[in-house]
C-alpha positions as CSV (number, residue, x, y, z in Angstrom):
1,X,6.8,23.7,-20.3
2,X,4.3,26.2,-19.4
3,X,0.5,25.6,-19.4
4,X,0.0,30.0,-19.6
5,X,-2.5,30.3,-22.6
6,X,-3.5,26.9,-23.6
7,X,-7.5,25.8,-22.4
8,X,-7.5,22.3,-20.8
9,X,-9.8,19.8,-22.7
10,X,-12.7,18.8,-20.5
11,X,-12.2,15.1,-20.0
12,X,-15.3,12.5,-19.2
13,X,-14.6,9.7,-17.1
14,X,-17.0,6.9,-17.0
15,X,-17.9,6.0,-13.5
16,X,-16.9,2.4,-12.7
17,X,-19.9,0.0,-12.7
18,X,-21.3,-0.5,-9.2
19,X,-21.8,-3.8,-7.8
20,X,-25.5,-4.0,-6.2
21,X,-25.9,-6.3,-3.4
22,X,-29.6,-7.3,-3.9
23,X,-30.3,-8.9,-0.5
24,X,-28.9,-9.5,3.3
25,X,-28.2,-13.5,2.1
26,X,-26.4,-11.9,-0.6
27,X,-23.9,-9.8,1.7
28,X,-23.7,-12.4,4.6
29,X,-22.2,-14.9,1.5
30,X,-19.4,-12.4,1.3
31,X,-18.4,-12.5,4.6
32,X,-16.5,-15.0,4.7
33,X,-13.9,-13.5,2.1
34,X,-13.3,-10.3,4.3
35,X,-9.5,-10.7,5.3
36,X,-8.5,-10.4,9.1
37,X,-5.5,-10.2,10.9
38,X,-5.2,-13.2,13.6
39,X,-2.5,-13.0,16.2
40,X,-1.6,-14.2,19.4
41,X,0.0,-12.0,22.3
42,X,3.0,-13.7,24.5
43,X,4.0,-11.5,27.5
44,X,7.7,-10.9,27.5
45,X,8.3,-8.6,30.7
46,X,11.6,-7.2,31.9
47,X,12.7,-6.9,28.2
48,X,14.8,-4.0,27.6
49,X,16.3,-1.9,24.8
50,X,19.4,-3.3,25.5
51,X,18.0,-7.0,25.3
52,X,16.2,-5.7,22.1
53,X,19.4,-5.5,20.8
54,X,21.1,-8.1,21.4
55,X,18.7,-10.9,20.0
56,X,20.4,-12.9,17.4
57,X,20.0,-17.0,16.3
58,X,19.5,-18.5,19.0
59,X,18.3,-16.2,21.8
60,X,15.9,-17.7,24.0
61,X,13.2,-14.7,25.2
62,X,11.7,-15.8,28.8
63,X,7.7,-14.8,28.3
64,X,5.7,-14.2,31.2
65,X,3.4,-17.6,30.5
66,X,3.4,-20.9,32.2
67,X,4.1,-24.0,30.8
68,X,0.3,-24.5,30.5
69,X,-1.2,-20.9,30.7
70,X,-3.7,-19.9,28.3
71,X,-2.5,-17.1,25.2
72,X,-5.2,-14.5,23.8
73,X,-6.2,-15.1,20.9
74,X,-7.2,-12.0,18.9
75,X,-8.7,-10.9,15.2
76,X,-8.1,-7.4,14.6
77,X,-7.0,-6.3,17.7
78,X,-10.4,-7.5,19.7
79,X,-10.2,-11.0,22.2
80,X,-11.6,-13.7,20.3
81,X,-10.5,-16.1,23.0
82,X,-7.5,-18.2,24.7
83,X,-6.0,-20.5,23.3
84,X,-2.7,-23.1,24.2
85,X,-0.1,-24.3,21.9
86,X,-0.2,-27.9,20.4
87,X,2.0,-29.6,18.1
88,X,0.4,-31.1,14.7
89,X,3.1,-33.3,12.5
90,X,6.4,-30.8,12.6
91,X,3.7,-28.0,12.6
92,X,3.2,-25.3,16.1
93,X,-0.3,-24.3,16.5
94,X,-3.2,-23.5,19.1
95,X,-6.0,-25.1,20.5
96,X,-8.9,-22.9,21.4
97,X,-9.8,-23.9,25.3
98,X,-11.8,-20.9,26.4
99,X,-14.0,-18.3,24.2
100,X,-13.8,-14.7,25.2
């Protein structure tokens, strides 16, 4: 279908109310909702392509840590601090031991 010839209808679009932040309390409340990405880093040298490909069920991946070495901790990319693994229940997770 050609458009040759025929005048476009101007259209009006509303503008999308904006929501006013009346004072510094009022943004620091919303901080808290701000997502984040939280992850730690384990060191896995002398891993190769080939090693890469060849991971399946059961593979066990030697890391770099010790037993009892710390692991960053980081939100967004920047060191938040170091952290070790702990068991809770059936449940892994991390202690914090050392801010960054």
């Amino acid at each position: 279908m050609s458009m040759a010839g025929q005048s476009a209808a101007p259209r009006t679009f509303q503008a999308a109310p904006k929501t006013e932040i009346s004072s510094e309390s009022d943004r620091l409340e919303m901080v808290p909702l701000l997502p984040f990405t939280l992850t730690l880093e384990i060191p896995v040298v002398r891993f190769t392509i080939q090693d890469l490909l060849s991971l399946k069920i059961g593979t066990i991946v030697e890391t770099a840590c010790h037993q009892t070495g710390d692991i960053p901790l980081r939100v967004n990319g920047i060191l938040l601090g170091w952290t070790e693994f702990d068991v809770i229940g059936d449940r892994l997770a991390v202690r914090i031991t050392e801010p960054a």
